[in-house]
C-alpha positions as CSV (number, residue, x, y, z in Angstrom):
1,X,157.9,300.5,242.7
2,X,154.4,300.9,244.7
3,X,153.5,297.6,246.3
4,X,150.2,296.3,245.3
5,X,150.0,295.2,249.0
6,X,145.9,296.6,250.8
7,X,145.6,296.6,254.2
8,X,142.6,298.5,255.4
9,X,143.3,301.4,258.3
10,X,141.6,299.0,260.8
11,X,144.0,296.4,260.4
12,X,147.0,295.1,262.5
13,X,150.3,293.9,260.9
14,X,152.8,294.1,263.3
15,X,156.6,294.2,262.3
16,X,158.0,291.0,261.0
17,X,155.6,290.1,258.6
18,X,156.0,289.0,255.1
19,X,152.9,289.7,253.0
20,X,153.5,288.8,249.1
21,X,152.0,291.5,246.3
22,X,148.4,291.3,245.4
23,X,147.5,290.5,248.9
24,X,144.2,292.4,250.8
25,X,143.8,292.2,254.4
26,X,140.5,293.7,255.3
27,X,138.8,295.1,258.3
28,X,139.7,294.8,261.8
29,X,142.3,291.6,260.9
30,X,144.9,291.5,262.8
31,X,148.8,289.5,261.5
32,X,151.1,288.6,263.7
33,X,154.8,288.7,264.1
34,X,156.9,286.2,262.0
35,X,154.1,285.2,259.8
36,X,154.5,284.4,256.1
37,X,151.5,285.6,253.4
38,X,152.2,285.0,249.9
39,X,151.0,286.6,246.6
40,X,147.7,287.2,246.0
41,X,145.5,286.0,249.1
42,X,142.6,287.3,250.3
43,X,142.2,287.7,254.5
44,X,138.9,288.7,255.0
45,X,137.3,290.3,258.1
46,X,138.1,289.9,261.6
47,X,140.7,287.3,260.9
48,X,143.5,286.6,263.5
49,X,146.7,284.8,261.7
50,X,149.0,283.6,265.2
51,X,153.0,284.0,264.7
52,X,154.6,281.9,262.4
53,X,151.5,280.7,260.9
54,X,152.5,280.1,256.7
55,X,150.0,280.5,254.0
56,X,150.7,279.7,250.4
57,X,149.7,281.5,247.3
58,X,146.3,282.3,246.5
59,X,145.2,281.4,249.9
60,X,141.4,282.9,250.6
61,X,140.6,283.3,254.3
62,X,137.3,284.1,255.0
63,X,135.5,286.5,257.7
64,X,136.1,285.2,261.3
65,X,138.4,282.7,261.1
66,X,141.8,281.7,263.2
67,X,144.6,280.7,261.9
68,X,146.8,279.6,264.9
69,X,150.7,279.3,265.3
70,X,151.8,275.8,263.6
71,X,149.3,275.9,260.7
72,X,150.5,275.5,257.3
73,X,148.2,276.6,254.2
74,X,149.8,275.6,250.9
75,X,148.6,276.9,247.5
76,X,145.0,277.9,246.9
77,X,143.4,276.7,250.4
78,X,140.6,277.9,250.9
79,X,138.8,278.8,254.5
80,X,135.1,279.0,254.7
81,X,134.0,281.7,257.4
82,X,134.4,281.0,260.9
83,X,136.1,277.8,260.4
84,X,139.0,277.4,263.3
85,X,142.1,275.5,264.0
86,X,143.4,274.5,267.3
87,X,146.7,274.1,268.1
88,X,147.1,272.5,271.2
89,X,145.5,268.6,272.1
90,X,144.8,269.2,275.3
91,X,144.7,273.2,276.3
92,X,144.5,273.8,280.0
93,X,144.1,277.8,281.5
94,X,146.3,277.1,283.8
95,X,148.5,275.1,281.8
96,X,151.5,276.7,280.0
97,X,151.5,275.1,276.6
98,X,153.5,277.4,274.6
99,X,156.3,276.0,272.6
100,X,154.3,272.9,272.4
101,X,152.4,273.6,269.4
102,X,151.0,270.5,267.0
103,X,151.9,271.3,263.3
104,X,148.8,271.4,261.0
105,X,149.5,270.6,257.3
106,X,146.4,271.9,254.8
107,X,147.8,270.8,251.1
108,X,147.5,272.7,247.8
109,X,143.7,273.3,246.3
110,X,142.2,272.3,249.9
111,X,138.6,273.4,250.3
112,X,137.2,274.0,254.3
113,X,133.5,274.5,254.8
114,X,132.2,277.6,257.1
115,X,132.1,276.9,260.7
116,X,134.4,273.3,260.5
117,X,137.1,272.5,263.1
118,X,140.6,271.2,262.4
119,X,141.9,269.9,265.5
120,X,145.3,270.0,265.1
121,X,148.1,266.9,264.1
122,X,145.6,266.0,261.5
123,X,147.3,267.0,257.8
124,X,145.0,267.3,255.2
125,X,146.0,265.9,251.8
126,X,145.3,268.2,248.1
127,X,141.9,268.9,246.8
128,X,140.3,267.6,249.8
129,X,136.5,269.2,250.3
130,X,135.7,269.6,254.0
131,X,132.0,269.9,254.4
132,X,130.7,273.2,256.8
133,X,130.8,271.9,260.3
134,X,132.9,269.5,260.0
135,X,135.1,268.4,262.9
136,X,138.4,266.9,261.9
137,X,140.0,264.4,264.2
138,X,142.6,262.3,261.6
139,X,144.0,262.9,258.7
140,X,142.2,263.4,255.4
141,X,143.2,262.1,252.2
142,X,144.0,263.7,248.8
143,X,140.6,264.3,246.9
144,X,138.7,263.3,250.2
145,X,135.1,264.6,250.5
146,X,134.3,264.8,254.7
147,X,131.7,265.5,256.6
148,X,130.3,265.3,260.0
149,X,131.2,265.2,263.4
150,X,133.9,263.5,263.8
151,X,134.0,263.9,260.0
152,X,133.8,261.1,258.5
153,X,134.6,260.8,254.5
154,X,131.6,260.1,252.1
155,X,132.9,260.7,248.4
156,X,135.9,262.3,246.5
157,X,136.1,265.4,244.8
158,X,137.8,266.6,241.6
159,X,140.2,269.2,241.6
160,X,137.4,271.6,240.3
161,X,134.8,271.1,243.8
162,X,132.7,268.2,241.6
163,X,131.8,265.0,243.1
164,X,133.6,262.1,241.6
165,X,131.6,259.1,240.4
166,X,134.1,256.5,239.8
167,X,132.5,253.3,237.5
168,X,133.9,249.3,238.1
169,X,136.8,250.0,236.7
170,X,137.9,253.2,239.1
171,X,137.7,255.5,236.7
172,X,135.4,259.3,236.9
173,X,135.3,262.4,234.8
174,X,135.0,266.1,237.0
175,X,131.3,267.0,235.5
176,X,133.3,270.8,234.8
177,X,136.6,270.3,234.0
178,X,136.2,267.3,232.4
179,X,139.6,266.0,233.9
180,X,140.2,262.0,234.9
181,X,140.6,260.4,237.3
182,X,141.4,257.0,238.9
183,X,140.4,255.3,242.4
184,X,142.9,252.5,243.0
185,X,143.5,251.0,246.6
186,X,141.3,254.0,248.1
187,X,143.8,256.5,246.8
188,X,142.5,259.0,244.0
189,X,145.0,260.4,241.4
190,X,144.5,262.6,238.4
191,X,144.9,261.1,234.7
192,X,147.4,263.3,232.8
């Protein structure tokens, strides 16, 4: 059987790699050892993903971005172009920091705006938005919409990329999907 597996000629995948089917890496990209790709993601242009780095299903990485070693991308992130993680709190030249990576959790159906920072230790939770720019200090919660810098959250978002309007009661309606949802003790949750 063929594997539906692109990678264009001016890509690096070095040995070790496991890329899932139905996954394009594009121009000049480069994957490094004992990383873990799943089915169907796009890596876009000029994208560095650091050994050991996990991404989920459906993941779409856009042009310019780093993914560095200790970053996990569940299902259906998505990463705007040029957005960057870090994975060290306090990276000296001199300093030999390897092996002391921070882990950086981005949950299922996460959105990240172009150009935004995650500095590392600082999980975000599912279907958060992070606005372009952004720079991530703490962790963000499910549904979060952030902004800013430091970001600072400002709203919630449905699962579909609306803005949630939640009435007295805590209760909202995604403009799109037309899915529920309830804001109880600053937590958001989806009405089945």
């Amino acid at each position: 059987m063929e594997s539906s597996v692109y990678i264009h000629p001016s890509a690096i995948v070095d040995a070790n790699c496991e890329i899932g089917e139905g996954t394009k890496i594009w121009h000049f990209s480069h994957i490094m050892s004992g990383s873990k790709i799943g089915q169907n993601c796009n890596i876009g242009q000029n994208v560095v993903v650091s050994p050991e780095v996990i991404l989920g299903n459906n993941v779409k990485v856009q042009n310019n971005v780093s993914i560095y070693t200790g970053v996990i991308c569940e299902d259906d992130v998505f990463l705007g172009p040029s957005m960057v993680f870090t994975n060290v709190i306090n990276p000296r030249s001199a300093v030999n920091r390897r092996g002391q990576y921070t882990q950086t959790r981005v949950s299922k159906g996460v959105s990240i705006g172009a150009n935004a920072t995650i500095v590392c230790g600082h999980d975000i939770g599912e279907y958060a938005f992070i606005g372009a720019g952004a720079v991530v200090t703490k962790y963000v919660k499910p549904y979060a919409l952030v902004v800013g810098n430091p970001a600072k959250q400002t709203g919630w978002m449905s699962e579909y990329g609306h803005k949630l309007n939640f009435d007295k009661e805590g209760l909202a309606v995604c403009l799109e999907s037309k899915e529920k949802y309830k804001l109880e003790n600053g937590i958001v949750t989806k009405i089945k």
